[in-house]
C-alpha positions in Angstrom: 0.0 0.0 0.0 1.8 3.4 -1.0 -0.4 4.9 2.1 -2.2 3.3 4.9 -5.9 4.5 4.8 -5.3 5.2 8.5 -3.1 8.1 7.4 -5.6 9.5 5.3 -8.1 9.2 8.0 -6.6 11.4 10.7 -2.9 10.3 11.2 -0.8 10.5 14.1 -4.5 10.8 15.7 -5.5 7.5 14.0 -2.5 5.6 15.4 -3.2 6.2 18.9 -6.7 5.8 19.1 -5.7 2.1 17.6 -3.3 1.5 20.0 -5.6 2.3 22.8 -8.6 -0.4 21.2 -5.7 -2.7 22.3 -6.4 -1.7 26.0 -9.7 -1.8 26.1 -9.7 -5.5 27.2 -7.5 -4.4 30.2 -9.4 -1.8 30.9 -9.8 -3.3 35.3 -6.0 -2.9 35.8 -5.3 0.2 33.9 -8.3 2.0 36.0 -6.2 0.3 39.2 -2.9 1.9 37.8 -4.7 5.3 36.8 -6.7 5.6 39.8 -3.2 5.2 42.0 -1.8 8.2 39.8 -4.2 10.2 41.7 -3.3 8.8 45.1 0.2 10.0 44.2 -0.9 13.4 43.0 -3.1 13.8 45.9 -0.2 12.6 48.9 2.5 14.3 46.5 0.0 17.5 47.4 -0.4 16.9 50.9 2.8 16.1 51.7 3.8 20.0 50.0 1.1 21.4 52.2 2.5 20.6 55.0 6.5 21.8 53.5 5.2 25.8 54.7 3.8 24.6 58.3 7.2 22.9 58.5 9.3 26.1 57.6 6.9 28.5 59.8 7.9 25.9 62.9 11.7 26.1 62.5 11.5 29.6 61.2 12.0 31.4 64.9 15.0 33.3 64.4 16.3 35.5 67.2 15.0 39.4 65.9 11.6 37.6 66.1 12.7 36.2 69.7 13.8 40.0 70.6 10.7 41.7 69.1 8.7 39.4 71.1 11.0 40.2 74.7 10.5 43.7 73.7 6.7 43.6 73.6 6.6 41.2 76.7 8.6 43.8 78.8 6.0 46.6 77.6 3.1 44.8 78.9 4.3 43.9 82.0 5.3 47.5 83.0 1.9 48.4 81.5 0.3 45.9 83.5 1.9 47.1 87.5 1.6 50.6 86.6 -1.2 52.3 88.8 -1.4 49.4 91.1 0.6 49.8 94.0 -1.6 48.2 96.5 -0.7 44.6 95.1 1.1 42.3 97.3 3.5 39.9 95.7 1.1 37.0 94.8 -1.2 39.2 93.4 1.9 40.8 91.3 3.6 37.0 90.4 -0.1 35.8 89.1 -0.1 39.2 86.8 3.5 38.6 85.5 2.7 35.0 85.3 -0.4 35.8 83.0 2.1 37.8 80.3 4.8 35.4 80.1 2.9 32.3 79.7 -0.4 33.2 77.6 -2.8 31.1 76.0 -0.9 30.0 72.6 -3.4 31.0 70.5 -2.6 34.8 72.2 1.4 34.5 71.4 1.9 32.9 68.6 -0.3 32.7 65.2 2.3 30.6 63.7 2.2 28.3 66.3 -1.7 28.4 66.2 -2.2 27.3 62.9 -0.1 24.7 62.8 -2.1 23.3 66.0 -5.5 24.4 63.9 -3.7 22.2 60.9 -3.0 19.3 62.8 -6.4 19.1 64.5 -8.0 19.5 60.5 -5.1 16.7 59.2 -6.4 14.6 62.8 -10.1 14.6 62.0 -9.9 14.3 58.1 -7.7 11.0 58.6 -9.1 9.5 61.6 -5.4 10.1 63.2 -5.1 9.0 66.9 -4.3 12.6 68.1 -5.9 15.3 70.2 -5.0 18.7 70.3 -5.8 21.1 73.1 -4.4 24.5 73.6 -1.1 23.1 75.6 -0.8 20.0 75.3 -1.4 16.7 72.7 -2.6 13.6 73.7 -2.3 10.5 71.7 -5.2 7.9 71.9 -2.5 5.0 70.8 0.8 4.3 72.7 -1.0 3.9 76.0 -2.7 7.2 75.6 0.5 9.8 76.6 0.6 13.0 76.1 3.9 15.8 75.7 3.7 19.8 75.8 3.5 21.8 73.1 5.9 24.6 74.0 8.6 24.4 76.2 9.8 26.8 79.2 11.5 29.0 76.9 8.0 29.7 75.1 9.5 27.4 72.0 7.8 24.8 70.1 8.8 21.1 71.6 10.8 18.9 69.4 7.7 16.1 70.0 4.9 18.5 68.7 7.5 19.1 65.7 8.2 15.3 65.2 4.2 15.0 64.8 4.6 17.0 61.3 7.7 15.1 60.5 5.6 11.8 60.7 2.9 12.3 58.8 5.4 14.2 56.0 7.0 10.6 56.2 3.7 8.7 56.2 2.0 10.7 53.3 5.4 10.4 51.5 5.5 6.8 51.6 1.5 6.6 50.5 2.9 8.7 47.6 5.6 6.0 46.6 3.7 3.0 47.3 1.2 4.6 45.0 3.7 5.1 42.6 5.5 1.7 42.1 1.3 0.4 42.0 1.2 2.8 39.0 4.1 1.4 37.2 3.3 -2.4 37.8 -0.4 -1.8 36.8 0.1 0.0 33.9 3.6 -1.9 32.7 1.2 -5.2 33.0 -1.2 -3.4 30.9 1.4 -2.1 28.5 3.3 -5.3 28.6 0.0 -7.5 27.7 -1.2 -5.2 25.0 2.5 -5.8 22.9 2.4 -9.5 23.7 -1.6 -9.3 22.0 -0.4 -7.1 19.2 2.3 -8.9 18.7 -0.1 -12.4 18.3 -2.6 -10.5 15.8 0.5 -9.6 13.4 1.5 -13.1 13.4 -2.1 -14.1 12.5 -2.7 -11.7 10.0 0.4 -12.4 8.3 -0.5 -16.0 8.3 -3.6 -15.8 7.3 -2.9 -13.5 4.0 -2.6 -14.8 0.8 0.5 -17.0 -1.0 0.6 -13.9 -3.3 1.4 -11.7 -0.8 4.1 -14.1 0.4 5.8 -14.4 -3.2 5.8 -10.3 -3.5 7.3 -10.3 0.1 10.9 -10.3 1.4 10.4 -12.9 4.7 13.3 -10.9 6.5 10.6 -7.4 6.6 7.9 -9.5 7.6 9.9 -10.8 10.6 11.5 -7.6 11.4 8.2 -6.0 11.6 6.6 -9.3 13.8 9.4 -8.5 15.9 11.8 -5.3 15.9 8.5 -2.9 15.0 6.6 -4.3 18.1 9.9 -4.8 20.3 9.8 -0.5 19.9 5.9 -0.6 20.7 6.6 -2.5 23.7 9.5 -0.5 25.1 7.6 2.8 24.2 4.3 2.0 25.4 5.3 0.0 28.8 6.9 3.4 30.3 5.0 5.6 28.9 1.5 4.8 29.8 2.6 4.3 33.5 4.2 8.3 33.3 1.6 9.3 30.9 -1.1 8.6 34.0 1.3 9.6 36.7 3.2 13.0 35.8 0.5 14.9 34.8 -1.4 14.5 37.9 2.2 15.0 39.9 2.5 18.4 37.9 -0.9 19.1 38.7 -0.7 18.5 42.7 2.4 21.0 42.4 0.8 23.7 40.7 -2.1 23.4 43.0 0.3 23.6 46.0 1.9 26.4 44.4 -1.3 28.3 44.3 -2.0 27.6 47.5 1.1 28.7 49.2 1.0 31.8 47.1 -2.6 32.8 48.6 -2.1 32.3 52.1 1.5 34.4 51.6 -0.7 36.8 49.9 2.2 36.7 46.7 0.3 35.8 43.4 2.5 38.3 41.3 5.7 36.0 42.0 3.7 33.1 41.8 2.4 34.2 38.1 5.6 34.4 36.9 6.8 31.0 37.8 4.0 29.5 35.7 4.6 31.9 33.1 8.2 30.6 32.6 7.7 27.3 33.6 5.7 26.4 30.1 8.9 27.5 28.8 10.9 24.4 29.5 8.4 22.1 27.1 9.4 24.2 24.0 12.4 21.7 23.0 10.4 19.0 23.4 7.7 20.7 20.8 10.6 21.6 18.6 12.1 18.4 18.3 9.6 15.5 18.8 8.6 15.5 15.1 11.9 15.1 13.8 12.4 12.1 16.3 9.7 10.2 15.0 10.1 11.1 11.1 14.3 9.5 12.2 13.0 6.5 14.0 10.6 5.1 11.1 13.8 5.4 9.2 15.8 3.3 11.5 12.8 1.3 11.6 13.0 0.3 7.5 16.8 -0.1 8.1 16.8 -2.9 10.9 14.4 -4.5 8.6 17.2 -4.5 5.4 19.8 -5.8 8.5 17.4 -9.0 8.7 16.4 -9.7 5.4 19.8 -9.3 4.6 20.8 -12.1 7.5 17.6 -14.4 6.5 18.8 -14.5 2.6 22.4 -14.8 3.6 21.6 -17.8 6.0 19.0 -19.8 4.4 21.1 -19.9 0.9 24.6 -20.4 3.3 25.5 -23.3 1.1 25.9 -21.2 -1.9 27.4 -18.6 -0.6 30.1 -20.6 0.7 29.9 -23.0 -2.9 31.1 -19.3 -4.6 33.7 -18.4 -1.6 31.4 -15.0 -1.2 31.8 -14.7 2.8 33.9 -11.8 2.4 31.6 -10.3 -0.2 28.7 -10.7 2.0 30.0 -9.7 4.8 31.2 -6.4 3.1 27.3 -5.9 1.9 26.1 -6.8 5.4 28.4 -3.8 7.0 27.1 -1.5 4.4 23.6 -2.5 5.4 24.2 -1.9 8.5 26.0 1.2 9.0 22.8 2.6 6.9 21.0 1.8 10.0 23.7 2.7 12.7 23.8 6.1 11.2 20.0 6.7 11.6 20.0 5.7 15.0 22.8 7.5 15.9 20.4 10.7 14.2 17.7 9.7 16.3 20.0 9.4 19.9 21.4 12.9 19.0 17.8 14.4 18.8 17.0 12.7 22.3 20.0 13.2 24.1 19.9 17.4 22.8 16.1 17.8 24.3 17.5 17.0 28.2 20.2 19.2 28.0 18.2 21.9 26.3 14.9 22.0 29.2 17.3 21.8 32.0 18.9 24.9 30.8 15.9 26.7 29.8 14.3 25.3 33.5 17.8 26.6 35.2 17.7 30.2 33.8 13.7 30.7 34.6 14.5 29.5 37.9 17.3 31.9 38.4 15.3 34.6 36.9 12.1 34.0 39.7 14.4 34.1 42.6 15.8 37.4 41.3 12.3 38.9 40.7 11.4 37.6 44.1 14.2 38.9 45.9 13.9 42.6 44.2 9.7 41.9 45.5 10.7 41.5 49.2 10.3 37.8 49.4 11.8 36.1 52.4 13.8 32.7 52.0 11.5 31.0 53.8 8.2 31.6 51.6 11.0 31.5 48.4 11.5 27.6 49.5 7.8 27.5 50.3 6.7 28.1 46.8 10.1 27.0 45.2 10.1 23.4 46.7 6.9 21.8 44.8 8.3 23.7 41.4 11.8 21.7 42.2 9.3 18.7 42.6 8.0 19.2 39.3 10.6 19.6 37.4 10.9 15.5 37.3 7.2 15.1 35.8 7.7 17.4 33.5 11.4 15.9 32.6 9.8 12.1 32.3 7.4 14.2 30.4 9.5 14.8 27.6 10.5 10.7 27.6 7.2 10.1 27.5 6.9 12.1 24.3 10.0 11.0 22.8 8.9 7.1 23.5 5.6 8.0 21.6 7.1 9.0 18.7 9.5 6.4 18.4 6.5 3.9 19.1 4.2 5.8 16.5 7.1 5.4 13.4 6.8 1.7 14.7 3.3 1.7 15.2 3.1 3.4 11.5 4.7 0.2 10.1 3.4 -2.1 12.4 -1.0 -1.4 11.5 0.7 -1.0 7.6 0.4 -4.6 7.7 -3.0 -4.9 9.6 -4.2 -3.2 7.1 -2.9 -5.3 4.3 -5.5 -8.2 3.4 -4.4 -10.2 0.4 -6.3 -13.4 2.2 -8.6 -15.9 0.4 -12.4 -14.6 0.9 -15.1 -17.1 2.0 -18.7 -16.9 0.6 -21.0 -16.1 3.3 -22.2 -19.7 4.9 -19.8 -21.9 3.0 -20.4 -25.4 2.1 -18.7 -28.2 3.8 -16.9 -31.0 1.7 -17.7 -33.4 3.9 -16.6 -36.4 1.5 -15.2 -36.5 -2.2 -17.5 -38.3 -4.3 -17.5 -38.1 -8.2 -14.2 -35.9 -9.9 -11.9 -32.8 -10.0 -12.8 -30.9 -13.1 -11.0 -27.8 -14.6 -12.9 -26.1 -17.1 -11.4 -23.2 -19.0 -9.1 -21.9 -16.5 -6.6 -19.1 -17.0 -4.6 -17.7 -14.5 -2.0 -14.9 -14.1 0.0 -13.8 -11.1 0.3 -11.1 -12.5 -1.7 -8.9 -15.0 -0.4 -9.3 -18.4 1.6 -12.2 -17.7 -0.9 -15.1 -18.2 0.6 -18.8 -16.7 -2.6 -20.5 -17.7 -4.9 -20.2 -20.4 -7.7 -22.4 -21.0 -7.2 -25.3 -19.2 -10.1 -28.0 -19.6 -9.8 -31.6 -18.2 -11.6 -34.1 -15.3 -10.4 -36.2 -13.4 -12.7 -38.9 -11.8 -13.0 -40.2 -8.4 -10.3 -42.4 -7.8 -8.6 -42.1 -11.2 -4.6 -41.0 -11.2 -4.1 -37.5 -13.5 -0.1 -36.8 -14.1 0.8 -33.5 -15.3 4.3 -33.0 -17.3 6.2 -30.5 -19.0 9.4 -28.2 -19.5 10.2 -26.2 -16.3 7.6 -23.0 -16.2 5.1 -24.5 -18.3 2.3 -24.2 -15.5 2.7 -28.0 -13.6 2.7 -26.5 -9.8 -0.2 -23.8 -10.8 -2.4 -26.1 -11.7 -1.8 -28.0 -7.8 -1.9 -24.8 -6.1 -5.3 -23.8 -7.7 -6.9 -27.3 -7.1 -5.7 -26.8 -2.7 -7.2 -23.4 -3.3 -3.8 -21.5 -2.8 -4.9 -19.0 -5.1 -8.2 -17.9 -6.9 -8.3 -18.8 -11.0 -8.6 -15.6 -12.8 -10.6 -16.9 -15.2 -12.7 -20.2 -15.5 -13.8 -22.4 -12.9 -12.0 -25.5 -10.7 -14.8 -27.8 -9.7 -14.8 -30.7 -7.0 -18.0 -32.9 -7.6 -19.7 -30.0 -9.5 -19.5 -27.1 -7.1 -16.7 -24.4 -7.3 -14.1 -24.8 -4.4 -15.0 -21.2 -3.8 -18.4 -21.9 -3.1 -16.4 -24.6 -0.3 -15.2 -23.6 3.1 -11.4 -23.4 3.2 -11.1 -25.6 5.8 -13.0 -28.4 4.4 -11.5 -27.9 1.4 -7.8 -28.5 2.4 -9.0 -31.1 4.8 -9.6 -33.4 1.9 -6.6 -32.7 0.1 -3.1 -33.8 1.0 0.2 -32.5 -0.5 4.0 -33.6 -0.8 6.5 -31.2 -2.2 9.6 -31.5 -4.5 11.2 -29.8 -1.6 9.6 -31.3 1.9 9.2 -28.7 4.7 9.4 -29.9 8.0 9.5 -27.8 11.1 12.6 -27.8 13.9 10.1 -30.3 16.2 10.4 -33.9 16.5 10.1 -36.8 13.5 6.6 -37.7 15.2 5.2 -34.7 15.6 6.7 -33.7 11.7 4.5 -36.7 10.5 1.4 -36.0 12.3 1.5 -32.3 12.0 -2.0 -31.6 10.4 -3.6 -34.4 11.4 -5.3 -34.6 15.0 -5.5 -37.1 17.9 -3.4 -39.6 16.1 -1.2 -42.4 18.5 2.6 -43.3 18.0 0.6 -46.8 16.5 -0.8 -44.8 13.6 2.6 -42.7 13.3 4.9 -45.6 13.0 2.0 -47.4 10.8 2.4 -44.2 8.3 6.2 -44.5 8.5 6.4 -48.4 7.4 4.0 -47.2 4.3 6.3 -44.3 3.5 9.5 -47.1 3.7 10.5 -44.2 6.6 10.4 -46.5 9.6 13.4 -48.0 9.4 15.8 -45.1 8.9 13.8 -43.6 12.0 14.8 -46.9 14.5 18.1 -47.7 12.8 20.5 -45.7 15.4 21.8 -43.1 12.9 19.0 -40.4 14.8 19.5 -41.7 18.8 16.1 -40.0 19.3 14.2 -42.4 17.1 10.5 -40.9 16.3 11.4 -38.6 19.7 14.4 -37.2 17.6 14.6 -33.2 16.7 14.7 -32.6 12.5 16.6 -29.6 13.1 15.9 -25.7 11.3 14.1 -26.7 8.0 15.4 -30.6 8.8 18.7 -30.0 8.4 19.8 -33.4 10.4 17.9 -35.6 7.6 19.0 -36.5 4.3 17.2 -34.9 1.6 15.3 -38.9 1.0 14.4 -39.2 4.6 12.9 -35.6 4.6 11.0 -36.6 1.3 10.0 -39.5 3.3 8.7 -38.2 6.7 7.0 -35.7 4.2 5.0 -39.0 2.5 4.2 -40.3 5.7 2.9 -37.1 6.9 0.3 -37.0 3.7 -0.3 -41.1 4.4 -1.5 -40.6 8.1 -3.5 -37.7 7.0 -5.5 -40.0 4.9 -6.8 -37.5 2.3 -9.1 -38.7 -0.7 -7.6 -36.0 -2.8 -3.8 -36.6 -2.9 -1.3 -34.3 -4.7 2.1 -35.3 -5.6 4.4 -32.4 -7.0 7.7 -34.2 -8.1 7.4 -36.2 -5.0 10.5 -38.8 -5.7 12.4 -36.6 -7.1 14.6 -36.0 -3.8 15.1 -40.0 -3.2 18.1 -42.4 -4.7 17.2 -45.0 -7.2 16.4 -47.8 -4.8 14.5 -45.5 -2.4 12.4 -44.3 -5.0 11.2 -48.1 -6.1 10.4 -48.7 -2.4 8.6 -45.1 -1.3 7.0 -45.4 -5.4 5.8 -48.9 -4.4 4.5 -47.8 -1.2 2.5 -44.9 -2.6 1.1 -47.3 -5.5 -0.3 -48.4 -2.3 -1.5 -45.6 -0.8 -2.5 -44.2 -4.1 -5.2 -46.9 -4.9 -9.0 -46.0 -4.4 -7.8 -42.4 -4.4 -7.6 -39.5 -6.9 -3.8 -38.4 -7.6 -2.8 -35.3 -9.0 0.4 -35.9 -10.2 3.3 -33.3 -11.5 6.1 -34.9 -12.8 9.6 -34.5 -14.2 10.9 -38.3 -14.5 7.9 -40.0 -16.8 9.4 -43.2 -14.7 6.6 -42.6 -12.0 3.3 -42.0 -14.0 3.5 -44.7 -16.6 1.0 -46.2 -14.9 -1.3 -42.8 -14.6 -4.8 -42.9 -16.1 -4.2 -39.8 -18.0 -1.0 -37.6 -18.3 -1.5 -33.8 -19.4 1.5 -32.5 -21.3 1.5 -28.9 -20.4 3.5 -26.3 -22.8 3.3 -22.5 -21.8 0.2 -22.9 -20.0 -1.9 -24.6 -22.4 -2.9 -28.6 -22.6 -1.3 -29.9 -25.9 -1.5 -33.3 -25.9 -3.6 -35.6 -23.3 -3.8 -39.2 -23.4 -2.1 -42.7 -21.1 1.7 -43.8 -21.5 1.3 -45.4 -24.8 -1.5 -43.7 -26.2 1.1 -40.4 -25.9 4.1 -42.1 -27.2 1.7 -43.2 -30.3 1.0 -39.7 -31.2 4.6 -39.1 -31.5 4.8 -35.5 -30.6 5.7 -33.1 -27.6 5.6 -36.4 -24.9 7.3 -38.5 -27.2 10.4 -36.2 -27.6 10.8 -35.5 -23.7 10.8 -39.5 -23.1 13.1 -40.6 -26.0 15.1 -37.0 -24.4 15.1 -38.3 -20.9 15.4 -42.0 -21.2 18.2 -41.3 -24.3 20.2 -39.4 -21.6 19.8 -42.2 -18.9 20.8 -45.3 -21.0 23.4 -43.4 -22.3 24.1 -42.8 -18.7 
């Protein structure tokens, strides 16, 4: 697709409204991880209200101290004067009265932190009483300490109170936090593993086409590099995307706050005028990170289709002595990349460096406004301590954005193949081949895998229940198209294939390739064990019926005769690379024998096996072969003299069509390639 109709359909916008479908099913623990973001927002903002109580406390330096002595002194001389007539009780009790008032009368300070800690007491259901000298504490055996001391300052007990719940609300607010980040990792972590699953599937399910127009090293580079970025991306960032806003929020609020009761919005408005400033390099820079990454992106994907050609056709590269070649054209490939990535890493690393001196110069910048204002150090730090706070949020911020765009280039890539459907199409309610009854008939079939490059044209014949059909011709002539369009591998562009009179597209695919059964000039079998290799499509089948399909295929004895220690428990190896090329054509004969088909195709099947194998696996599917129909494609006319009717195929069209001797009687296009192939072997 030259553009994904996503991109046409709202872009960027698109992308992460898709990715978010993929949380939907998660939607329990990501409400759990989301709903702790606000418990750390809301004990991130407690925990800074309490940051200006704890300042006023410790804030008694000794001009307040002498101001206070001052005015003490004045109210006691105030207080004797005119009343001489006093003896000395009377005098003490007066004294006594001015040095040692009611709190609430000496010290506001004091007073509302004692008014804050009987609000924080009663909100949270905390085991403390406050009265106007004293606290008493309902736990601990019920004790009780002062809350001043002789010298009229606040006791270290009443201030360890404020330290407490500072520590308690503080770890609320990271207990919160590491909730957030499992919850929302899990979430992040399942929704790549799910994404991951539906790329494999809709890669599997598309069309053969679409594999013959695709390199295999992409397809795997996108199943795993392109969601490998998703999953690093998304994990972190929806765990800070839930968590730093509200963090930022809680600090702004507690800036406000502080400002208001210190009666200094003006210095206050300035700090959130300059802190927006710190976000401009990320604004400036994000789209180039992403535009670089989708790059990179394309480039890992050359670095593995380069390694997948390189080491599935090893043998010729090594045949040519082209190691050093290859290796040359690998380092070219992937320096391409390297280079990219190292554009992308210098975009990030510059958008750190460039907020913390932007955030560095507005913060020098406040504290000089608010010196020239009056402001004291104390309600500087006040108001100065949740921006400090906030400057992390905002920093993992910026990550956040720079791990979305690296996740949307992937993400770009990654729903370009969603969105790719080459697969075969069902009719809607499909009929079931539930058993093969009369013939296989072709009737004017042409078929191009490409336009204007016709590999069929017109292709007419029938082939009755139980009858063998073999198909030969020169290489290219059409033999394998003809098998793929009978399993329904790909749809005929013109014409019809019919099994017992209905179109196999009117058939449900499953049915369809139930009841056919396939072996390969060149045998796949998967890195798993010989069993499992032979019954792989067929189900609940016991080692019996495996070693019974084994003896038919004339594989049993290479599988018990000690050269594979495992016996049928023994591991083929990548693409079974520990079996000869006859024992993989073997295990692949076995394999269609136990699935029992009634529709059997053979495309060069003994082509891989030695003269004496080939008698005994040729005998042994003369077996299998009887009271079903065989499609047949063969090179050596040695195995279908015996076919009911051979098609000779010559650039797509059916020239000649007749048995073994009927064929060699006409004397034409069969007659020359057997007197050409059995001239070369007796000359042999």
């Amino acid at each position: 697709m030259s553009m994904p109709q996503r991109e046409k359909n709202g872009g960027k916008g698109a992308t992460y409204l898709r990715l978010l479908r993929y949380v939907k099913p998660y939607w329990l623990r990501l409400t759990a991880g989301v709903l702790c973001g606000f418990v750390v927002g809301g004990s991130l903002f407690g925990s800074l209200m309490m940051v200006p109580n704890m300042l006023m406390i410790v804030d008694q330096d000794s001009s307040h101290r002498k101001i206070q002595a001052d005015r003490t002194t004045e109210q006691i001389l105030s207080a004797l004067e005119g009343k001489k007539g006093l003896d000395e009780t009377e005098k003490a009790k007066i004294i006594h009265g001015i040095l040692c008032p009611d709190i609430e009368d000496s010290d506001p300070k004091l007073t509302q932190a004692m008014n804050k800690l009987r609000t924080y007491s009663v909100r949270y259901h905390l085991p403390v009483q406050v009265d106007k000298r004293e606290i008493h504490l309902t736990c601990l055996g019920g004790c009780s300490f002062p809350i001043v001391n002789d010298d009229g300052k606040m006791t270290w007990q009443f201030f360890s109170i404020y330290v407490f719940l500072f520590i308690l609300v503080w770890t609320l607010k990271n207990l919160a936090t590491y909730l957030n980040h499992y919850f929302t990792r899990w979430v992040g972590a399942r929704v790549i593993a799910d994404m991951r699953t539906k790329i494999y599937e809709k890669l599997i399910m598309q069309s053969m086409s679409f594999f013959g127009e695709q390199d295999i090293g992409q397809l795997i580079s996108r199943c795993t590099n392109d969601t490998k970025a998703i999953e690093d991306s998304v994990s972190n960032t929806i765990a800070d995307a839930t968590r730093c806003p509200l963090e930022i929020l809680a600090c702004a609020a507690a800036i406000i706050c502080t400002s208001i009761q210190q009666n200094n919005l003006n210095t206050t408005l300035l700090l959130f005028v300059g802190m927006p400033t710190c976000i401009l390099p990320v604004i400036l820079i994000a789209k180039k990170i992403r535009a670089t990454y989708k790059k990179a992106f394309a480039h890992i994907a050359e670095v593995f289709s380069r390694m997948h050609e390189t080491f599935t056709g090893i043998l010729v590269v090594k045949a040519n002595y082209k190691e050093k070649d290859e290796v040359r054209t690998f380092d070219k490939i992937n320096n391409r990349y390297f280079r990219t990535v190292i554009r992308a890493l210098r975009l990030q690393l510059l958008m750190q460096p460039l907020m913390e001196i932007v955030a560095v110069s507005a913060s020098l910048i406040f504290l000089v406004f608010a010196y020239s204002r009056g402001v004291t150090v104390t309600e500087m730090v006040a108001i100065l301590a949740p921006a400090i706070l906030a400057y992390r949020p905002v920093k993992d911020l910026t990550k956040v954005v720079n791990h979305l765009q690296k996740s949307l280039a992937a993400a770009d890539r990654y729903f370009e193949i969603m969105d790719t459907d080459t697969s075969l199409k069902e009719k809607e309610n499909p009929i079931e081949l539930e058993e093969f009854r009369d013939a296989i008939e072709f009737r004017n079939v042409s078929f191009s895998y490409e336009e204007g490059h016709p590999i069929l044209g017109d292709v007419s014949f029938r082939i009755p229940r139980g009858k063998m059909v073999a198909v030969v011709g020169e290489t290219g002539s059409g033999k394998t198209t003809i098998a793929s369009l009978l399993a329904r591998f790909y749809d005929v562009s013109e014409g019809q294939v019919l099994i017992d009179g209905v179109d196999v597209r009117d058939y449900s695919i499953r049915s369809l390739r139930r009841n056919v059964g396939i072996v390969t000039q060149d045998p796949i079998l998967f890195n798993d064990t010989i069993a499992n290799n032979i019954a792989y499509g067929s189900e609940s089948v016991d080692r019996a019926r495996i070693e019974d399909a084994a003896k038919k295929a004339n594989a049993h004895s290479f599988i018990i005769s000690g050269r594979h220690p495992g016996g049928y428990d023994e591991e083929v190896g990548e693409k079974g690379l520990k079996l000869s090329g006859g024992e993989k054509q073997r295990v692949a004969i076995a394999r269609a024998i136990l699935k029992n088909p009634p529709i059997l195709i053979l495309d060069e099947a003994t082509s891989a096996l030695d003269t004496v194998t080939e008698k005994l696996v040729q005998d042994a599917l003369n077996n299998v072969m009887s009271n079903r129909t065989v499609f047949a494609i063969a090179h050596r006319l040695s195995t279908i003299r015996n076919a009911d009717r051979i098609l000779v195929l010559d650039h797509g069209h059916v020239v000649e069509s007749g048995t073994h001797e009927e064929l060699l009687a006409l004397n034409g296009r069969y007659r020359r390639l057997h007197d050409t192939q059995f001239g070369v072997e007796s000359r042999a």
